[in-house]
N, C-alpha and C positions, 0 to 999 in steps of 0.2 A: 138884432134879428127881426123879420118880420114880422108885425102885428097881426099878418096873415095866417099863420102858422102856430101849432103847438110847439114851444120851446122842446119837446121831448119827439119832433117830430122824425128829427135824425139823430143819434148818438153812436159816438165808439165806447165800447166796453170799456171799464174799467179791469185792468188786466196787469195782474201782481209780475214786476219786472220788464216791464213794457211802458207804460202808459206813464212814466215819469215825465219833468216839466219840459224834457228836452226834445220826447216823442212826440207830446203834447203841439209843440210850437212847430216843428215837422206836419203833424195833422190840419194846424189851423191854415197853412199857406195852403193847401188842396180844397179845403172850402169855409169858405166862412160864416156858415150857420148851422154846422152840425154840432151839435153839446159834446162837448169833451170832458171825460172822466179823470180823477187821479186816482194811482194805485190802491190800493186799499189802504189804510191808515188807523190803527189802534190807537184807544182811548189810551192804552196806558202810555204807547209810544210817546202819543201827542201829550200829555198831561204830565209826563217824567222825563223827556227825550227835550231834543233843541229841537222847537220848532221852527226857528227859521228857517233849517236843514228840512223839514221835513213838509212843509207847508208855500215854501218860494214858489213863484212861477210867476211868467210871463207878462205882464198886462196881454199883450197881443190875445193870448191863449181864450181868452171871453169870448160867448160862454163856456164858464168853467167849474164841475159839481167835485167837489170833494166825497168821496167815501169812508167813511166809519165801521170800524169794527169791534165790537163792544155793547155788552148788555146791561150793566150798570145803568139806570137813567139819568142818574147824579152825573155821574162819568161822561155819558152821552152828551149832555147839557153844558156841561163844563169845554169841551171837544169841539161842538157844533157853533157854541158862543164864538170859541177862538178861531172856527173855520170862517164868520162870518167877519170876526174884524181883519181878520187879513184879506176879504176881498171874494171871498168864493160867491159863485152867484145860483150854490144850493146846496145842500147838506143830506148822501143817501145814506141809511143804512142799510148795509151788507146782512142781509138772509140765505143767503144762496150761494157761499163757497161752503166745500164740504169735507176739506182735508180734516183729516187728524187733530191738526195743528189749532184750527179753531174750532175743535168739538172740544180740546178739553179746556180753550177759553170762554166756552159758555155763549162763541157766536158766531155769524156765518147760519148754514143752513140748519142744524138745529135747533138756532129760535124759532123753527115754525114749526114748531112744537109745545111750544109756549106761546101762543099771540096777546095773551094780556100783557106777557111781558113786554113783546114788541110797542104793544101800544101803549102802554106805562113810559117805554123810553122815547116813542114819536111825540106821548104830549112833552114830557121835559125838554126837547130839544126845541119845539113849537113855542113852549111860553117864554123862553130865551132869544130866540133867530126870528128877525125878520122876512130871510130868506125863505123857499120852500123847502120842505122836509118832506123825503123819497124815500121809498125802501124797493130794494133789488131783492127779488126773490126766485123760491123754484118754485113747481107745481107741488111736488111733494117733498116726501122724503121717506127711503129706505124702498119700501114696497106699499105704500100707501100710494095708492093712486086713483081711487074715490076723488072725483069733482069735488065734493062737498067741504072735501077737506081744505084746495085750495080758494075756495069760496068762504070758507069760516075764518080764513085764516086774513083773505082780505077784506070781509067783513067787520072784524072785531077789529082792526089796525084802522081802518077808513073810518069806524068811529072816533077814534083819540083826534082824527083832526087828519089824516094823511088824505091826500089826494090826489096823488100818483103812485104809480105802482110798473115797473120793470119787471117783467116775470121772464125768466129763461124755461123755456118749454120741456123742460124734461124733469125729471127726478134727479133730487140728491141723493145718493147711496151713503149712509154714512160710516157705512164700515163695508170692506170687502174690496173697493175701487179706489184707485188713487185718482186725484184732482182730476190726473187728465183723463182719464179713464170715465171720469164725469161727467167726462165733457162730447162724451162720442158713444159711450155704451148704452146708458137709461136713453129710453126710443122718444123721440120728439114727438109733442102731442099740441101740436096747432091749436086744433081745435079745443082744447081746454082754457087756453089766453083768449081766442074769441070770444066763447063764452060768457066770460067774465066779462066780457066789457057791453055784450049784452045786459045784462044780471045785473050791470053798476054802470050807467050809462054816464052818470052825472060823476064819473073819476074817468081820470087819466090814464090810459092804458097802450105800456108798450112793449115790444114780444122782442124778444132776444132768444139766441140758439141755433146754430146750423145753415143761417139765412147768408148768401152770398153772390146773389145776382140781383140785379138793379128789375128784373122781373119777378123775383118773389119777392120784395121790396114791396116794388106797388101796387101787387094783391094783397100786403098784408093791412098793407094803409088804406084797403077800402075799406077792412075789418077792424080797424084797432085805431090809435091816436099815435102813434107811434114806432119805429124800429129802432132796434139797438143790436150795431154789427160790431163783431170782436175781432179774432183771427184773421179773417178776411182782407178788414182796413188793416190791419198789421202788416200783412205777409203781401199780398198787394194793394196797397195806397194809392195807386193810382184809380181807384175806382171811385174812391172820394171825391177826385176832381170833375165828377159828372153831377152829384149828389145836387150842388147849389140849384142848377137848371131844371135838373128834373123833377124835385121834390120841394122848392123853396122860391121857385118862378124867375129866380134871377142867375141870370148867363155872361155876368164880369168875368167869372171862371173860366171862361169859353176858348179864350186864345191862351189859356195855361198853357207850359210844356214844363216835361222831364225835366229838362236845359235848366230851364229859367226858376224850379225848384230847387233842383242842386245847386244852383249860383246863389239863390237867398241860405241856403241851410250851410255854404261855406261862408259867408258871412256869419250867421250867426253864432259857426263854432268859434272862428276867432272873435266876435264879441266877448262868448261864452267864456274862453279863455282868457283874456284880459279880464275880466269881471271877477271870475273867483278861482281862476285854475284849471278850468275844464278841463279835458283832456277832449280831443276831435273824436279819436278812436270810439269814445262811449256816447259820442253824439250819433255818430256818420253807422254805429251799429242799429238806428233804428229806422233808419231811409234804405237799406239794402234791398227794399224790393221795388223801391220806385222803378226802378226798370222792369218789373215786370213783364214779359211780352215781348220784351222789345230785341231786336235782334245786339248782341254785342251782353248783354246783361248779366251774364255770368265769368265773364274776365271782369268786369266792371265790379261785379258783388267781389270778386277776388279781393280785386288791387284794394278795397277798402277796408277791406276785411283781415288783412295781411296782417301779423301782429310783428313781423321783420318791419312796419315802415310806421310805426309809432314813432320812434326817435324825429321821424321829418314832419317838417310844417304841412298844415293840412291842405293849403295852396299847390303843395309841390307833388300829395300824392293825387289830388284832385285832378291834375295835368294828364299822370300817368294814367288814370281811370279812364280819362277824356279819349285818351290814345286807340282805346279797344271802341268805341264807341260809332255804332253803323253810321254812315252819313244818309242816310234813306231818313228822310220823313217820318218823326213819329209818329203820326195820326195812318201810316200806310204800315205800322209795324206793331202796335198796341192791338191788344185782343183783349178781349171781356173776361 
């Protein structure tokens, strides 16, 4: 990556069901200096679970931050140790999911209701890792939404030693709204991640939430150190492939195509297969929107999509896809 640039200057969310190693290596062919997340990942997963299963991925995939879920500091520490010997090049913890599910594991958005605690488990991961230690947060949570609050809450965290900070602009609800529901109903509040990075000049500060144009992008990067896009780089990927140039000064990216994506990610499902059993089908489900825009793209997202053509090689349904596919210029058929 640039020496020009903050490592945290582009990032895709970390996004449960998504952003596994196979999404992962799909993202990296689109650009190759935006930080790429993995799912979320539990202490106790990791620490009682196989973690080779849970912690593989890619060389290619660099840079690449591991996420943690878990309040333990002990646990933390033990988690972040093993995230750094297999190779992660940073270690975040997770404040800012809000389900159910990790309020009554004690983490997620929650802990920011406790920030000593948070900072009790940043120093234990920090006297263990080499690497940097991240936390992902919200603004608030519930109906707390007093500045001061997310300002105490990166306050007391930025003492134990942290110095970046991932904020998603809105509030956690921690009861009343499901996940996604979190993710679209508490109203985005820009200006409070600003602030902050006025308030704490000397941290790293980057704004996540609702941002999906390569123009609020680089208004936010006149204010902050930082974007972090989730759904967007998901649902269309192709916007990724502008990202290198516009944000990172370098334009290798520049004669990318559609084409030339799909032909490296059919190679790598048959790697992927040969190596430990893949299946294509759970690879080729996370590139479904590389055609975004593009004329022919929805027979295309079909024929991939198909669970009738799992039995055939992934060469022969990639053919059939090929088939629906406009002969017109991508660059005269892609839209923003």
């Amino acid at each position: 990556m640039s020496s020009a640039f903050s490592p945290w200057r582009m990032s895709v969310a970390p996004m449960m069901g998504w952003t596994d190693r196979h999404c992962r290596y799909f993202h990296r062919l689109l650009t190759r200096h935006t930080l790429l997340y993995t799912e979320m990942v539990t202490t106790g997963a990791l620490i009682h679970g196989n973690v080779d299963q849970l912690l593989r991925f890619n060389e290619e995939e660099h840079p690449v931050a591991l996420q943690l879920g878990g309040s333990d500091p002990a646990d933390l520490a033990r988690a972040a140790r093993i995230g750094q010997e297999r190779g992660y090049d940073e270690i975040n913890l997770n404040c800012g999911c809000p389900s159910e599910r990790v309020l009554k594991g004690s983490f997620g958005a929650c802990l920011m209701g406790d920030p000593r605690l948070v900072a009790d488990g940043v120093k234990a991961m920090r006297d263990v890792v080499d690497v940097p230690v991240t936390v992902k947060h919200r603004i608030g949570i519930d109906r707390e939404e007093s500045y001061a609050f997310v300002r105490d809450f990166v306050g007391t965290v930025a003492e134990a030693g942290c110095e970046v900070f991932i904020v998603h602009a809105r509030n956690a609800w921690l009861k009343g709204l499901s996940p996604k529901e979190n993710r679209e109903i508490p109203p985005l509040r820009y200006e409070l991640v600003h602030r902050l990075k006025q308030e704490f000049p000397h941290l790293t500060i980057a704004i996540n939430g609702g941002i999906t144009q390569d123009e609020q992008i680089a208004a936010h990067l006149e204010r902050v150190d930082g974007v972090m896009v989730g759904r967007e780089a998901y649902h269309n990927p192709w916007i990724m492939s502008r990202w290198d140039a516009l944000f990172f000064g370098d334009d290798r990216q520049a004669a990318l195509t559609p084409e030339a994506v799909e032909l490296a990610m059919l190679d790598y499902m048959e790697r992927a297969h040969a190596e430990d059993g893949a299946p294509w089908y759970s690879i080729a489900s996370h590139m479904l929107g590389l055609r975004h825009g593009l004329r022919g793209a929805r027979k295309w997202r079909q024929v991939w999509s198909d669970h009738r053509l799992k039995s055939l090689p992934a060469r022969e349904v990639w053919a059939m896809a090929r088939a629906h596919v406009s002969d017109e210029p991508e660059s005269e058929a892609v839209t923003g």
